[in-house]
C-alpha positions as CSV (number, residue, x, y, z in Angstrom):
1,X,-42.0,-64.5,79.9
2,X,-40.5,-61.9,82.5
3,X,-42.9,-58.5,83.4
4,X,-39.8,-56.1,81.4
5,X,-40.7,-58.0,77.8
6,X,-44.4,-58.2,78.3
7,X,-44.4,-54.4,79.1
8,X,-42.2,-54.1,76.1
9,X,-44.6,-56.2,73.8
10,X,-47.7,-54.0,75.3
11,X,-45.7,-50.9,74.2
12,X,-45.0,-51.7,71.2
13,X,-48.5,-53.0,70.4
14,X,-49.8,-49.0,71.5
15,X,-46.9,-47.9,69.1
16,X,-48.2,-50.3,66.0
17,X,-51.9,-49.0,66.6
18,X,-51.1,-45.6,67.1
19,X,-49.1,-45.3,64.3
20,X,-51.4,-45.9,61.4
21,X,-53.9,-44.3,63.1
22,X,-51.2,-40.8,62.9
23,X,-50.9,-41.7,59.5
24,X,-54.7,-42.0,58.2
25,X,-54.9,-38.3,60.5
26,X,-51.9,-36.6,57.7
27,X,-53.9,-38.7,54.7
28,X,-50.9,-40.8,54.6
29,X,-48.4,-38.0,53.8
30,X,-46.9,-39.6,56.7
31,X,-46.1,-43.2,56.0
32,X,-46.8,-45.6,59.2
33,X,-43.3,-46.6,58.9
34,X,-41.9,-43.7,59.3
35,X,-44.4,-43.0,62.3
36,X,-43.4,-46.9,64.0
37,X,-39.6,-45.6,63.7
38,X,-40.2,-42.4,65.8
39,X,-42.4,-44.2,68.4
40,X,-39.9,-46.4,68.8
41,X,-37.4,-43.8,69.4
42,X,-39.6,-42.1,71.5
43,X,-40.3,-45.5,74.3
44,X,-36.3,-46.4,73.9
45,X,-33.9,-46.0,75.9
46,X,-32.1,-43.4,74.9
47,X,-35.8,-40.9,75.3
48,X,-38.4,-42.4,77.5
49,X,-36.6,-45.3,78.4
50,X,-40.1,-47.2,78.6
51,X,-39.0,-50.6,76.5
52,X,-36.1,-52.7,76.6
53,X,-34.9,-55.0,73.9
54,X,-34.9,-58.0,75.6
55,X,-34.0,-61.5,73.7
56,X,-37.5,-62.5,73.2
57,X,-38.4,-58.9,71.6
58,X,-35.1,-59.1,69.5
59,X,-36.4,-62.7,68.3
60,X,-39.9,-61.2,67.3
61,X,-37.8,-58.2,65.5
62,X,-35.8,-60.7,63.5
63,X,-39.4,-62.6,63.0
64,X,-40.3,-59.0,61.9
65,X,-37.5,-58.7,59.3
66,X,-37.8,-61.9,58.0
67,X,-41.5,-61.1,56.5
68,X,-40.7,-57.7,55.7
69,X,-38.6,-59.2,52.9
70,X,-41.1,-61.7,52.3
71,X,-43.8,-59.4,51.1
72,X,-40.8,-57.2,49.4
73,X,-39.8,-60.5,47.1
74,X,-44.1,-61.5,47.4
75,X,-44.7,-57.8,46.0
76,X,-42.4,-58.6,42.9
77,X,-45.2,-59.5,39.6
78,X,-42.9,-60.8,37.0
79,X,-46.1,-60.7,34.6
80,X,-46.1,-56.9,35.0
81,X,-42.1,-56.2,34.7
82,X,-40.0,-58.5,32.4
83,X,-38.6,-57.5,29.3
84,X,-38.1,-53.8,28.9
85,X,-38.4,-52.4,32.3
86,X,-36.8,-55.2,33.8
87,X,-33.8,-54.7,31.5
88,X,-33.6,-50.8,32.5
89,X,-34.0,-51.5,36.1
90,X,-30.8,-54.3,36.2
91,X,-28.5,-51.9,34.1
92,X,-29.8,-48.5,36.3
93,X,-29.2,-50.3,39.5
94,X,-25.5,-51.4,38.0
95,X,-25.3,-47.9,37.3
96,X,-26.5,-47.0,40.6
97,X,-24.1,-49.3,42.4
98,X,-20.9,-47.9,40.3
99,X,-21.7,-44.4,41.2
100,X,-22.1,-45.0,44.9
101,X,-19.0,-46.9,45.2
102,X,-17.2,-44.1,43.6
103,X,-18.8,-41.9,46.4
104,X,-18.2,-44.1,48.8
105,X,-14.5,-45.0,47.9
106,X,-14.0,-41.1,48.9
107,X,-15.4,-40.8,52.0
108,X,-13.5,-44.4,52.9
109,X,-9.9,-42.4,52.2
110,X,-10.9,-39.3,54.3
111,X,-12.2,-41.3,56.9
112,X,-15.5,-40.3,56.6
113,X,-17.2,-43.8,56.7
114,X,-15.6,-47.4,58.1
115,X,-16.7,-49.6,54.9
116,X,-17.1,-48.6,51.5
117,X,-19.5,-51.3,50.5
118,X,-22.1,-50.8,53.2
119,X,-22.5,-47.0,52.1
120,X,-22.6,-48.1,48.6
121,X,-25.2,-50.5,49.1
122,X,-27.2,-48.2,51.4
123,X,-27.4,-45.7,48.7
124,X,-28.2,-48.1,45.7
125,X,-31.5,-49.5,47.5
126,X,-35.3,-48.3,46.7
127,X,-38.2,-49.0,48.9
128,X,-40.5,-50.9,47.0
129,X,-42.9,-52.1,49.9
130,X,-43.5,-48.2,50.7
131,X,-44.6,-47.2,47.4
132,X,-46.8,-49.8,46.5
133,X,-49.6,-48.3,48.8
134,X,-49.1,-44.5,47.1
135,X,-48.6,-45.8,43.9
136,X,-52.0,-47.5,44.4
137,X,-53.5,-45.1,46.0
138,X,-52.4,-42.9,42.8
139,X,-53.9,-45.5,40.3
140,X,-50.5,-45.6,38.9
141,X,-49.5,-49.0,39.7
142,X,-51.1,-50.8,37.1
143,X,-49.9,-48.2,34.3
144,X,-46.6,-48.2,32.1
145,X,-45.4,-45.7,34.4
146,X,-45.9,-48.2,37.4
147,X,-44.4,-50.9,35.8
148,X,-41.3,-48.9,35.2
149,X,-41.3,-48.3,39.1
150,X,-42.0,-51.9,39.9
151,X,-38.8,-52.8,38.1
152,X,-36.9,-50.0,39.2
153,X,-38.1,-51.1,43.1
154,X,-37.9,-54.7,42.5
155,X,-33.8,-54.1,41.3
156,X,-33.2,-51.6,44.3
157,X,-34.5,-54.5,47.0
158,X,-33.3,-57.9,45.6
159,X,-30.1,-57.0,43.9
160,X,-28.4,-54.9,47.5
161,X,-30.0,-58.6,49.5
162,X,-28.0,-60.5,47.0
163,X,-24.7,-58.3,47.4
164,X,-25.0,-58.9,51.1
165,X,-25.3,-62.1,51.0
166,X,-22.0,-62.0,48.8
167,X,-19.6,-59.6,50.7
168,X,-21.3,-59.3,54.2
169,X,-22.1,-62.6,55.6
170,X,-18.7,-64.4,55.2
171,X,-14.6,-63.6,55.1
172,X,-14.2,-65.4,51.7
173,X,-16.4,-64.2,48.9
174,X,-15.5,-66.9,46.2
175,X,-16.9,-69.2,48.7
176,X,-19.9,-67.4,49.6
177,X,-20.4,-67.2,45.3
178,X,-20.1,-71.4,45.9
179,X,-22.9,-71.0,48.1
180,X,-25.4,-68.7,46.7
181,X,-25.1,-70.8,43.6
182,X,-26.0,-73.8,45.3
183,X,-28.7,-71.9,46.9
184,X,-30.1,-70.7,43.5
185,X,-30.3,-74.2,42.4
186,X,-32.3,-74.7,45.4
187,X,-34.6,-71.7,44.9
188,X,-34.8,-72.5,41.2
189,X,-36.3,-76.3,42.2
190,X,-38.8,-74.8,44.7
191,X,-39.6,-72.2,41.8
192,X,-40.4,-75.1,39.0
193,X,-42.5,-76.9,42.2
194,X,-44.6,-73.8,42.8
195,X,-45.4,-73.0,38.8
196,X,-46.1,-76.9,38.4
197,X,-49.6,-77.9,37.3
198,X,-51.5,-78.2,40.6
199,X,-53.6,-81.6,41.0
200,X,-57.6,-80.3,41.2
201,X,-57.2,-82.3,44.9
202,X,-55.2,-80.0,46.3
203,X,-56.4,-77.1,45.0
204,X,-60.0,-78.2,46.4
205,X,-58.5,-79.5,49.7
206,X,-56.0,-75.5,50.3
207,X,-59.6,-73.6,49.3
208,X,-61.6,-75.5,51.8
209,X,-59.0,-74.9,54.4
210,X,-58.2,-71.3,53.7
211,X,-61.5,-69.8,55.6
212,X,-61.2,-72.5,58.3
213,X,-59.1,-72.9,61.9
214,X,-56.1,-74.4,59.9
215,X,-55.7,-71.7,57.7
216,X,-53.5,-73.9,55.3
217,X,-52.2,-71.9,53.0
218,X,-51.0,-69.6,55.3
219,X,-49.5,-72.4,57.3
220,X,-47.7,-73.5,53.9
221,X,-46.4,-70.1,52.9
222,X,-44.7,-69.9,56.8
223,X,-43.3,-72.9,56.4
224,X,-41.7,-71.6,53.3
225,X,-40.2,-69.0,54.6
226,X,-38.8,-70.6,57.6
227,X,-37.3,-73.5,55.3
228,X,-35.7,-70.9,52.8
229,X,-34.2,-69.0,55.8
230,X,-33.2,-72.0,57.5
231,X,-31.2,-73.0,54.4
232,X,-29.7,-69.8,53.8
233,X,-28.2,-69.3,57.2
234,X,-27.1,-72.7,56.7
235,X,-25.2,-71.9,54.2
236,X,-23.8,-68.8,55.6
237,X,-25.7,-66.5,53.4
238,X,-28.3,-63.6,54.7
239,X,-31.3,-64.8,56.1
240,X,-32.7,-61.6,54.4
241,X,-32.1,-64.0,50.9
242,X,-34.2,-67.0,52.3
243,X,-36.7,-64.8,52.8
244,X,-36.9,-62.8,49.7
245,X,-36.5,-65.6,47.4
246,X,-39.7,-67.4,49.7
247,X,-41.7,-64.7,48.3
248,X,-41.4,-65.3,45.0
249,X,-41.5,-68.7,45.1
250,X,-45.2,-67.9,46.8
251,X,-46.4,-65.1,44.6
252,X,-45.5,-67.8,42.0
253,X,-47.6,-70.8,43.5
254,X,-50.6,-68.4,44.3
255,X,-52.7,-67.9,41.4
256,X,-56.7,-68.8,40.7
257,X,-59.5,-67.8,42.5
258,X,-58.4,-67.7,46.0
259,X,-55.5,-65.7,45.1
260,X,-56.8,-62.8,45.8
261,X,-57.4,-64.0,49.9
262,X,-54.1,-65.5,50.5
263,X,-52.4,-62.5,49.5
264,X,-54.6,-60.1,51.9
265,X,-54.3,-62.9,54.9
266,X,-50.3,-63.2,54.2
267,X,-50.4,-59.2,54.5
268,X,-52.3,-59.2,57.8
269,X,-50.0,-61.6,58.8
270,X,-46.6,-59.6,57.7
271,X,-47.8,-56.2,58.3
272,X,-50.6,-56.0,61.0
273,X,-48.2,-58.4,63.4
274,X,-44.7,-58.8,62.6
275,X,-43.0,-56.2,60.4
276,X,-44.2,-52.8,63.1
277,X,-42.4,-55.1,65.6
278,X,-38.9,-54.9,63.8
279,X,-39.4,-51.2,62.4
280,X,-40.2,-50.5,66.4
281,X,-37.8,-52.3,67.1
282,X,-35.0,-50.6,65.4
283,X,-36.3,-47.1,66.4
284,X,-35.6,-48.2,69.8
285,X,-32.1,-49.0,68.7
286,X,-31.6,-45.5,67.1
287,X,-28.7,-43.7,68.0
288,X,-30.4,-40.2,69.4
289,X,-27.4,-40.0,70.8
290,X,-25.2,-39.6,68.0
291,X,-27.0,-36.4,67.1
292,X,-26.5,-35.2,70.7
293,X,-23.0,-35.8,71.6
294,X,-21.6,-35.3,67.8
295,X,-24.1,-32.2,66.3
296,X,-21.6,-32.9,63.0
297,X,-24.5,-36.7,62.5
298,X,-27.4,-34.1,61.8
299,X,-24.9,-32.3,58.8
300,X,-24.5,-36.4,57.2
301,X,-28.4,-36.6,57.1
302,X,-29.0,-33.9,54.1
303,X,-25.7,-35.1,52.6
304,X,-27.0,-38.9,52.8
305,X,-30.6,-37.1,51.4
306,X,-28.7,-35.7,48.1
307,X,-26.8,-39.0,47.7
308,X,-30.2,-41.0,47.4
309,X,-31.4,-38.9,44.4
310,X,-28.1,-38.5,42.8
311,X,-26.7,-42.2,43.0
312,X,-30.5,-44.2,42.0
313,X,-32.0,-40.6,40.3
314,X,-29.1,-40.0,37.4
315,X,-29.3,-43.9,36.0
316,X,-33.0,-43.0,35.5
317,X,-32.4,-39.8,33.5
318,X,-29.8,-41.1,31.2
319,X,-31.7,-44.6,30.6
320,X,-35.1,-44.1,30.5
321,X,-35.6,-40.8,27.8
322,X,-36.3,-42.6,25.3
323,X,-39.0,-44.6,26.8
324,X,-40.7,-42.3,29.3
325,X,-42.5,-38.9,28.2
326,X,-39.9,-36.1,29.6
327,X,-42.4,-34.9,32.3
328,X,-42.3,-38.5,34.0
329,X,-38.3,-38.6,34.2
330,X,-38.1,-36.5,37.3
331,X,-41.2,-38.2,39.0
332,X,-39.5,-41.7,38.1
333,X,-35.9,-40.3,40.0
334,X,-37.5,-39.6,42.7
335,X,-39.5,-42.4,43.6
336,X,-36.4,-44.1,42.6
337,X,-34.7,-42.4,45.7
338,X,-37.0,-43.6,48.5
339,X,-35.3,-45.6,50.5
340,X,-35.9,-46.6,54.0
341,X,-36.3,-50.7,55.0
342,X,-33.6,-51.8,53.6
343,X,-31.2,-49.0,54.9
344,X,-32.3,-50.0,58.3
345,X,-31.2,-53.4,57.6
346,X,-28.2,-52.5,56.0
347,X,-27.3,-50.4,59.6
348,X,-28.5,-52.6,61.9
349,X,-25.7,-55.4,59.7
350,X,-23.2,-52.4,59.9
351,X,-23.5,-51.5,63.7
352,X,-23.6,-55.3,65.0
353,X,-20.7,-56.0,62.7
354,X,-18.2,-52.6,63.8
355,X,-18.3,-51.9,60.1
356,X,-20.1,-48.8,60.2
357,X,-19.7,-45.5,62.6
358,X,-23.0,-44.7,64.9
359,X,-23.6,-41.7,63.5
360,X,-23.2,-42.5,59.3
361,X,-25.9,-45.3,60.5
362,X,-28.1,-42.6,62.6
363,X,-27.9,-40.4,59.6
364,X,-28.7,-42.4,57.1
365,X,-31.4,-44.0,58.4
366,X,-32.6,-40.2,59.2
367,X,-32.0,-39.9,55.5
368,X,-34.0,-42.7,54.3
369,X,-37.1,-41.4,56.6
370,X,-36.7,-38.1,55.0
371,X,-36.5,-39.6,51.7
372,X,-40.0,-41.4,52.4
373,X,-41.4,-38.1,53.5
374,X,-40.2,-36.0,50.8
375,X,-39.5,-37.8,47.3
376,X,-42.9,-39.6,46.5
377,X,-44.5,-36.3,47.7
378,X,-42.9,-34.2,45.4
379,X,-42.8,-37.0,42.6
380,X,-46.8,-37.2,42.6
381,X,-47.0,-33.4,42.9
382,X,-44.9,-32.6,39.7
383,X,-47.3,-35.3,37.8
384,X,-50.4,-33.9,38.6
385,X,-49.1,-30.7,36.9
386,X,-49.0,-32.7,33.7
387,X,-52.3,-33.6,32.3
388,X,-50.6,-35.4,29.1
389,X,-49.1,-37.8,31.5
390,X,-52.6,-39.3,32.0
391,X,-52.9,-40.0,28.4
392,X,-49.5,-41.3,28.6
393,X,-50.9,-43.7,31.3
394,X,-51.6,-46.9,29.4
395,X,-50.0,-50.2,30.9
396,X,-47.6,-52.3,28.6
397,X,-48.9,-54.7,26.7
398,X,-48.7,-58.4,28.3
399,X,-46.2,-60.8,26.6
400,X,-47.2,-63.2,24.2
401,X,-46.2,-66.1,26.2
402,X,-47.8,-64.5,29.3
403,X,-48.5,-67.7,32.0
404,X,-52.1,-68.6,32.0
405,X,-54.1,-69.3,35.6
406,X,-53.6,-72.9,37.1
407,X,-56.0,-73.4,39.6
408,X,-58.9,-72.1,38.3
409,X,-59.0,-74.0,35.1
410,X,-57.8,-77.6,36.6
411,X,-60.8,-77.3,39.5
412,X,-63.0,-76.9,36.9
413,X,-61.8,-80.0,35.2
């Protein structure tokens, strides 16, 4: 490894420390995302010109990316979402998507933007893996409420990865429907392996390993993912898919008493190593520039800002009245309209394409950090100023044929 990537590395490792360390300093009213994206701004090339993005770094980023939708699909509890707010959050985000490419189709004829379908997706997305730490931290996430967010967030992160895997990894997009059906079929099979009766053997034989060297399960959920992502470039879908879909397919295998550990060692794994890489990453490929050369990027950013709330906030004030108390529709809108990981996807597939301008990808991705800064604040705030929404707080009642446990039961036996 050449002395430019290991000084690149080091950097970003101070970034990825510091970072969190920033954010614990504002009681998290900063996220640490946001925070990785400035530093790497700050050590790239276009400020401090301290890091390069050399091929090995780029490969760690894409390693980066790859696990960030892991835990995004992983984050996903079916249990806690189906039925009702499951149903909302599919229509909303159809609702979402409709609006947007109306937007969209505008700016397209003036010029404005270079594909109408990137915006659109850009705009329909909702960062899920960002508000599960406030919502938490809230004690929301277990509550009706919550559960109408974790749909809502689910909708806004797998339904944009399955759109780009339609319309932005191929020329032909009957084909690429030929292909994400095959891959389906392929997911679905993995799915009916991983919610399978597992023999008391190998439940005994992943526990004993989890707290030794081998670390199996950890090694078996890696292997997933690489597998899945494999198979989806393969088939000339998104790689972004592969990994999703290996999330569920792991939340979905991971249940009994050990549960509890894989998920916290599959979260050190994602975001104490590999997802600050790709979030440092793309802040040292952010176009400072734009805002320099053309002053007209910093005007897009509150415009891009408004379009969040309007395009995922309106589907939430027409569909969910008449299940949500009136005081939790504006709350629910804007946590609806914090976006950020996917965006920077979404631009980074724009820019390396030619189908987006520098500066609608600079601003939106300004947007999206803004968004993360400024919705769940204000969302949070407006609750607290309702104390009926506390006795509103009562989560929705589990399903009738809710999934029992596997692995507890069948070690016992």
């Amino acid at each position: 490894m050449d002395t430019t990537t290991l000084a690149t590395v080091a950097l970003i490792a101070l970034v990825a420390t510091i970072a969190p360390l920033l954010s614990e300093a504002t009681n998290r009213k900063v996220p640490g995302v946001v925070l990785e994206l400035i530093g790497g701004i700050l050590i790239g090339p276009q400020v401090l010109a301290l890091a390069t993005e050399t091929p090995t770094v780029a490969a760690l980023a894409s390693f980066g990316l790859s696990f960030l939708f892991f835990m995004a699909g992983y984050e996903i509890e079916f249990a806690e979402i189906r039925g009702r707010p499951l149903e909302l959050a599919t229509v909303g985000w159809a609702v979402s998507l409709l609006i947007a490419l109306g937007v969209a189709a505008v700016m397209l004829v003036t010029g404005f933007t270079l594909s109408e379908l990137l915006i659109a997706l850009a705009l329909t997305t909702t960062a899920l893996g960002t508000l599960l730490p406030m919502l938490q931290d809230a004690d929301l996430l277990h509550t009706r409420f919550g559960s109408y967010i974790l749909a809502i967030g689910g909708a806004g992160e797998f339904l944009p990865i399955v759109a780009i895997a339609l319309f932005l990894t191929g020329d032909n997009p009957f084909e690429s429907t030929l292909l994400l059906v095959l891959f389906v079929v392929l997911a679905a099979a993995a799915v009916a392996v991983a919610v399978r009766p597992t023999p008391p053997r190998v439940v005994e034989l992943l526990g004993r390993t989890l707290d030794a060297s081998s670390q199996l399960p950890i090694r078996i959920a890696v292997l997933l993912i690489a597998l899945l992502v494999w198979v989806a470039s393969e088939l000339g879908l998104d790689i972004l898919l592969g990994a999703f879909v290996a999330g569920l397919v792991v939340r979905l295998a991971n249940k009994g008493s050990q549960s509890h550990v894989i998920e916290q060692k599959l979260s050190s794994v994602a975001f104490g190593v590999f997802v600050p890489i790709f979030f440092i990453v793309s802040g040292m490929g952010f176009d400072v520039d734009s805002f320099v050369d053309k002053p007209v990027t910093l005007l897009r950013v509150p415009l891009f800002l408004g379009l969040f709330l309007v395009v995922r906030g309106i589907p939430v004030l027409l569909l969910y009245r008449h299940d949500l108390p009136r005081f939790d529709l504006v709350p629910m809108a804007l946590l609806s309209a914090t976006a950020l990981p996917i965006v920077v996807a979404i631009t980074e597939i724009g820019l390396d394409s030619g189908r987006m301008k520098s500066e609608n990808a600079a601003a939106l991705v300004g947007a999206a950090m803004l968004s993360v800064l400024i919705f769940p604040y204000l969302a949070l705030m407006l609750r607290r100023r309702h104390p009926a929404s506390d006795e509103a707080e009562q989560p929705l009642p589990a399903p009738s044929d809710e999934p029992t446990t596997i692995y507890e039961d069948e070690a016992e036996a």
